[in-house]
KELUMBA-892541 format. One record per residue (C-alpha): z negated, x negated, y negated; residue number from 0; residue in one letter. Coordinates in steps of 0.2 Angstrom, whole numbers, plus 5000, padded with zeros to 4 digits. Each point is the difference from the previous one (the first is absolute). Layout:
<<Z X Y> NUM 'a'> ...
//
This chain:
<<5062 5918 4817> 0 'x'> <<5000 4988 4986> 1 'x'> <<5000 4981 5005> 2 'x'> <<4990 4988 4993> 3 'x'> <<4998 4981 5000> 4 'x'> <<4989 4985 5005> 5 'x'> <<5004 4986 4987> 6 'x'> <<4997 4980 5008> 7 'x'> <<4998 4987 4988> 8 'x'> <<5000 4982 5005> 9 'x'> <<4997 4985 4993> 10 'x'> <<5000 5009 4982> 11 'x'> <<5019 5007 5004> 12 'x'> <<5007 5016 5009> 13 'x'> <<5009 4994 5016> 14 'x'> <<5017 5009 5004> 15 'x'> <<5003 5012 5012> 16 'x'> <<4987 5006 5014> 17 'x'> <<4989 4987 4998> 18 'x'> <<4994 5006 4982> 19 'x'> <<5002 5017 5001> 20 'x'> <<4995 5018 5013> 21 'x'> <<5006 5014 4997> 22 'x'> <<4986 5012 5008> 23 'x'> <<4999 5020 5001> 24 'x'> <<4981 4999 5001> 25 'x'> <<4989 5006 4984> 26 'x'> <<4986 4998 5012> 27 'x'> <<4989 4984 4990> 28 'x'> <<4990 4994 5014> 29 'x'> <<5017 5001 5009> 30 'x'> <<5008 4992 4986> 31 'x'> <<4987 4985 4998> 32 'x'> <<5004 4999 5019> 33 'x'> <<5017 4998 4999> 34 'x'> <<4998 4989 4985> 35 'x'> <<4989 4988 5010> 36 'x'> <<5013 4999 5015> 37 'x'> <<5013 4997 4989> 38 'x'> <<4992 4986 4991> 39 'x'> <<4996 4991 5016> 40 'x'> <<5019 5002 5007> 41 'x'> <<5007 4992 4985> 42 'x'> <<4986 4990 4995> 43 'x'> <<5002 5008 4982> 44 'x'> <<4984 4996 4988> 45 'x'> <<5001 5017 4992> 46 'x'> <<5004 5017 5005> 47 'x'> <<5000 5015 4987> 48 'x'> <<5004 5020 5003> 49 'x'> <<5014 5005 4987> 50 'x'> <<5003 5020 5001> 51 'x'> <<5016 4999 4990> 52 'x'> <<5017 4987 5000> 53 'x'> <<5007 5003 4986> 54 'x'> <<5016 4991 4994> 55 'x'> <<4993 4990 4987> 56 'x'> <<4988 4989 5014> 57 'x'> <<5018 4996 5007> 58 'x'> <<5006 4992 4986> 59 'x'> <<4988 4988 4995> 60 'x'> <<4997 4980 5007> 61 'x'> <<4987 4996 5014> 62 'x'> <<4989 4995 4988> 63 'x'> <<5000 5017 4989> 64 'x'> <<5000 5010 5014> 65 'x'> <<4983 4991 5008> 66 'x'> <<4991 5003 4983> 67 'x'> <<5004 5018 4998> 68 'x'> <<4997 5003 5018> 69 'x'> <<4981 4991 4998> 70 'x'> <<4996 5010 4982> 71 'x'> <<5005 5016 5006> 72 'x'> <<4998 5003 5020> 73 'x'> <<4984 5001 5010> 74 'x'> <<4996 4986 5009> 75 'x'> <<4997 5000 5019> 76 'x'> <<5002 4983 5007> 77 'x'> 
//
């Protein structure tokens, strides 16, 4: 089963580590959103986004870069 990711942005940045990202197994979307919301509250992120795929490139761009590709190309749950 193929993972997938919740995204957390906060305060227009990415935060390192757990607190800005999920991984999740779901594919589920009311599941998803649900997840999304509880992960937003835990880490009291602004923003929360579903990405499907992880691919190298996201890993080497700045915080910056990274929050405003996430925001133009993710769906949007929190």
């Amino acid at each position: 089963m193929r993972k997938t990711y919740l995204i957390g942005i906060k305060k227009g940045v990415h935060p390192c580590g757990n607190s800005g990202t999920l991984v999740t197994r779901y594919k589920a979307q009311y599941k998803l959103k649900e997840i999304a919301q509880r992960f937003a509250v835990m880490y009291e992120l602004d923003e929360v986004y579903y990405l499907e795929r992880y691919p190298q490139k996201l890993c080497e761009m700045d915080g910056i870069e990274f929050a405003n590709y996430i925001r133009q190309n993710c769906k949007r749950y929190v």
